[in-house]
C-alpha positions as CSV (number, residue, x, y, z in Angstrom):
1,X,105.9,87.9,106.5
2,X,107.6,90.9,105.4
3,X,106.3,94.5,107.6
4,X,106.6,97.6,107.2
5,X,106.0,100.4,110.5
6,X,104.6,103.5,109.9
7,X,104.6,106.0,113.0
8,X,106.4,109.3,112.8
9,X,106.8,109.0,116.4
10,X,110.8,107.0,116.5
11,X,109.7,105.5,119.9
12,X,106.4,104.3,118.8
13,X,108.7,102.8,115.5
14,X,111.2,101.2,117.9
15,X,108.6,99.9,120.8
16,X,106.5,97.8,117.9
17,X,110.0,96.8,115.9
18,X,111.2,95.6,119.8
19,X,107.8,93.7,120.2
20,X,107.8,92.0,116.7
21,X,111.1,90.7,116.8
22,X,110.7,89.5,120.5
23,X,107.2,87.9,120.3
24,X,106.5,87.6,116.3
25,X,109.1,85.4,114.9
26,X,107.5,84.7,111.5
27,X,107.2,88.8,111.3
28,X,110.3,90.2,109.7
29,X,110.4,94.4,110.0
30,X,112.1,95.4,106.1
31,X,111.3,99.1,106.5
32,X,110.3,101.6,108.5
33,X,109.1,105.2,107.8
34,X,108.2,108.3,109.7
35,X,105.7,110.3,107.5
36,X,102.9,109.1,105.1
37,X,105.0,110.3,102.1
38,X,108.0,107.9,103.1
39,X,105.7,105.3,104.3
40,X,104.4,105.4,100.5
41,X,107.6,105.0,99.2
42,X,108.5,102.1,101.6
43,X,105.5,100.3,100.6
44,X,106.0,100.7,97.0
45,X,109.5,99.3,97.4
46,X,109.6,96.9,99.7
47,X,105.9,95.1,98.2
48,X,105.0,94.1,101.8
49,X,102.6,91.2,103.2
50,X,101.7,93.5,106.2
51,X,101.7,97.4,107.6
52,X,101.4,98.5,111.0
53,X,100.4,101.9,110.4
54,X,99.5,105.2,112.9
55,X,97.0,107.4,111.9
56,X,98.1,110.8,113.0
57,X,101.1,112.1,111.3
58,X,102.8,115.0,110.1
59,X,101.8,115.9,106.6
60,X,98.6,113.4,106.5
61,X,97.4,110.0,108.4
62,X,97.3,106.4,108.1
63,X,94.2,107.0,105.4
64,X,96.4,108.8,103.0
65,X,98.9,106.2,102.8
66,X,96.1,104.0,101.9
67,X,94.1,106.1,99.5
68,X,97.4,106.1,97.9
69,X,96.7,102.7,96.8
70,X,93.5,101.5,95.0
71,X,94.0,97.6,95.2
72,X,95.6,96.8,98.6
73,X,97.9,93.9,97.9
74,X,99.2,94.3,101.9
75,X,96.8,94.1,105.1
76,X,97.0,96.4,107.0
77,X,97.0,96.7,111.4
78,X,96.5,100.0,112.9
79,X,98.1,101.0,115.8
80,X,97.6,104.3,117.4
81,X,96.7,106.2,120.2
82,X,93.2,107.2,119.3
83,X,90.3,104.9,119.6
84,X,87.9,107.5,117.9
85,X,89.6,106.4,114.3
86,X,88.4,102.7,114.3
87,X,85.2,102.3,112.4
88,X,86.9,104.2,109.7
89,X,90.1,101.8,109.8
90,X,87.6,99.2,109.4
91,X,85.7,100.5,106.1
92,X,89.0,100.3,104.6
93,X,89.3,96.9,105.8
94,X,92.3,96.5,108.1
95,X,92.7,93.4,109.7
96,X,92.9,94.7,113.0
97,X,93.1,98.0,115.4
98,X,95.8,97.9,118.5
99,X,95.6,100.7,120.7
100,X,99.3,102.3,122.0
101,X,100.6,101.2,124.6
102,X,100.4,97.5,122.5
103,X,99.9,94.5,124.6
104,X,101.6,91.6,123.2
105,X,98.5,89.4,123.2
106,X,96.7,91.6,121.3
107,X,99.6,92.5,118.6
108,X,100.0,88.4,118.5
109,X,96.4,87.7,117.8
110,X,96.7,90.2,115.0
111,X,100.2,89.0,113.5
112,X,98.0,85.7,113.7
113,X,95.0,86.9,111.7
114,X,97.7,88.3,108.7
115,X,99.4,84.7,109.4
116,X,96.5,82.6,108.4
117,X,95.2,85.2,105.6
118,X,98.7,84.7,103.8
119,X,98.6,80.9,104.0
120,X,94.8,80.5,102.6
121,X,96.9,82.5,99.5
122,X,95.3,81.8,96.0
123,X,97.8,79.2,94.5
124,X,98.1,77.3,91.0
125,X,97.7,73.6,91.8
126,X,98.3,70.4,89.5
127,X,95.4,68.4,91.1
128,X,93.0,67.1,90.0
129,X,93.6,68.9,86.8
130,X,96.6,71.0,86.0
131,X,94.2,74.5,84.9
132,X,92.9,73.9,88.4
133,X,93.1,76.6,91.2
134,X,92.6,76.4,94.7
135,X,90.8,79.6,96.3
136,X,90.0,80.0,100.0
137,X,86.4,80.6,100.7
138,X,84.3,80.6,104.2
139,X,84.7,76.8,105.4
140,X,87.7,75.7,103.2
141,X,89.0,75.5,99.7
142,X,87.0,75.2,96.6
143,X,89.1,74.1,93.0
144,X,88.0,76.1,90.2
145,X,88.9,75.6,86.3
146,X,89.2,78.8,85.4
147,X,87.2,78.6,82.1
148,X,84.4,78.2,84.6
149,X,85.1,81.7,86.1
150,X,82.9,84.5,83.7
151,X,84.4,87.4,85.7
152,X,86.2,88.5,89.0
153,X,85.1,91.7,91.1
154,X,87.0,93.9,93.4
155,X,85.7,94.2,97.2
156,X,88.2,96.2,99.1
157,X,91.0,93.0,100.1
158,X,88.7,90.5,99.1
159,X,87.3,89.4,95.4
160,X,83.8,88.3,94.6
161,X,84.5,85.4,91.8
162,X,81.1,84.8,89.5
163,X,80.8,81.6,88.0
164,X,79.2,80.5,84.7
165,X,76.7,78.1,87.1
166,X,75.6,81.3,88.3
167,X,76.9,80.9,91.7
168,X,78.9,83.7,93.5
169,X,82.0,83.1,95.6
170,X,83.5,85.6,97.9
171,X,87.4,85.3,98.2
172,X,89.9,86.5,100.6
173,X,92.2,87.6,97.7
174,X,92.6,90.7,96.2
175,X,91.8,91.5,92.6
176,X,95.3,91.6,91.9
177,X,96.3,88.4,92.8
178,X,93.4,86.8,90.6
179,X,94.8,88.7,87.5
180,X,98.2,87.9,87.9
181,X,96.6,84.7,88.4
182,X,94.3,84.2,85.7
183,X,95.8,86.6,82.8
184,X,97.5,83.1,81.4
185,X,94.1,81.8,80.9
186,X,92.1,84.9,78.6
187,X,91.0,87.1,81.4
188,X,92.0,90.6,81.3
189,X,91.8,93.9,84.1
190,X,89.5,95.9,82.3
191,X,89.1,98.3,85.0
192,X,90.4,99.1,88.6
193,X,87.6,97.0,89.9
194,X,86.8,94.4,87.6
195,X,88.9,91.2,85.8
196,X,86.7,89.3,83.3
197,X,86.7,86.4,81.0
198,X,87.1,87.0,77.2
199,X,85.5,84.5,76.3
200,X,82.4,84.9,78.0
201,X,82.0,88.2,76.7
202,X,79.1,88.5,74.6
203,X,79.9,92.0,72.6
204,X,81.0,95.6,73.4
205,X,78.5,98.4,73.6
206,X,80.6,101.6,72.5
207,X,80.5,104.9,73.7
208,X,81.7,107.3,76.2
209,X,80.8,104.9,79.0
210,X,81.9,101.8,77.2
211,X,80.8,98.2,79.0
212,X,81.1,95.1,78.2
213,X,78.6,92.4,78.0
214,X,78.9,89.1,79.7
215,X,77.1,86.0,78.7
216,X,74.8,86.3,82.2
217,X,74.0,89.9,80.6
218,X,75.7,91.9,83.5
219,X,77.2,94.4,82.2
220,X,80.9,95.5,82.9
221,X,82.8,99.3,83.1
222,X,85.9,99.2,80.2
223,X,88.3,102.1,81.2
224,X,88.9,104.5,78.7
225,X,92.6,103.3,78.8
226,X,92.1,100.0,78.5
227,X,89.6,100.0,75.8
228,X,92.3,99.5,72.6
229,X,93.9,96.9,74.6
230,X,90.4,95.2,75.3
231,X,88.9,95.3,71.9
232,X,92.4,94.4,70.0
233,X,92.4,91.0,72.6
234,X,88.7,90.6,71.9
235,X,89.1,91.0,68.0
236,X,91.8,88.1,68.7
237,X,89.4,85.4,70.3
């Protein structure tokens, strides 16, 4: 997995890069960065699996780095001196909280969690049928044809799939991942939080608030600046 540190302290930076390289091997450090501003930047470049990120810094905290991303396509371990920031770290779901000084158990039970998160990775598969996909759920994997999906929902790193049967799966994969996943196959992003099948859309309802509405009758927020896009690929079904 690639990692990028975020820490504006260069001894907290080198201490975790040490610790990674000596006890993580499948953990490879690509970046570092010593505000929230560069850490951006770094995470924007790089495209990493993973951030170890401080909360206090300079010109912001660990929270601004992520508000600066709406879909998290990274998970995200804290690590920082102050205990007091923790139930906030966990509504924006990071996958774990190491307090500094960071003992190596603890960092490798974390590094473990990303591990196993990263292999249970959405993936196309050829069996038992080639529109197939694999997608992690609770107890295992479940294979899903995706004309069987009506629409996808964004829930922070994870993505609540609805299917046509009615039945509701919760996915540790981010919405992102199931678009670039799924766009081959007639779905489309019609807004931040939601990726839905065309072809179960029943019509459009217009207006300043435009939705969409899907053949189980929810109804579904089109962006203002996807709403050409939508209709034109709509119009096309």
């Amino acid at each position: 997995m690639n990692a990028v540190i975020i820490d504006d302290e260069e001894s907290g930076r080198e201490t975790l890069q040490h610790l990674l390289a000596r006890f993580c091997a499948d953990v490879t450090v690509v970046a570092t960065a010593d505000s929230p501003d560069n850490g951006i930047a770094a995470i924007k470049q790089h495209n990493p699996d993973l951030v170890f990120l401080d909360v206090e810094m300079p010109g912001g905290t660990g929270f601004t780095v992520l508000e600066a991303f709406p879909q998290l396509s990274f998970h995200v371990i804290f690590v920082t001196a102050y205990q007091h920031y923790a139930m906030k770290a966990i509504k924006f779901s990071a996958l774990d909280y190491l307090l500094k000084p960071v003992d190596v158990q603890e960092l490798q039970k974390a590094v473990g969690k990303a591990t196993q998160h990263k292999q249970q990775q959405v993936t196309v598969v050829s069996k038992p049928h080639a529109d197939s996909i694999a997608v992690p759920v609770e107890d295992g994997l479940i294979f899903l044809n995706p004309a069987d999906i009506l629409r996808c929902e964004s829930d922070s790193n994870y993505t609540q799939c609805f299917l046509l049967s009615g039945q509701k799966l919760l996915v540790s994969r981010t919405l992102k991942e199931f678009d670039e996943l799924l766009s081959p196959h007639d779905f489309m992003r019609v807004h931040n939080s939601h990726l839905v099948n065309l072809r179960c859309v029943n019509r459009y309802v217009r207006g300043k608030g435009g939705y969409a509405v899907m053949k189980d009758g929810s109804e579904i927020e089109v962006s203002p600046r996807k709403r050409d896009e939508f209709l034109e690929c709509f119009a096309r079904l």
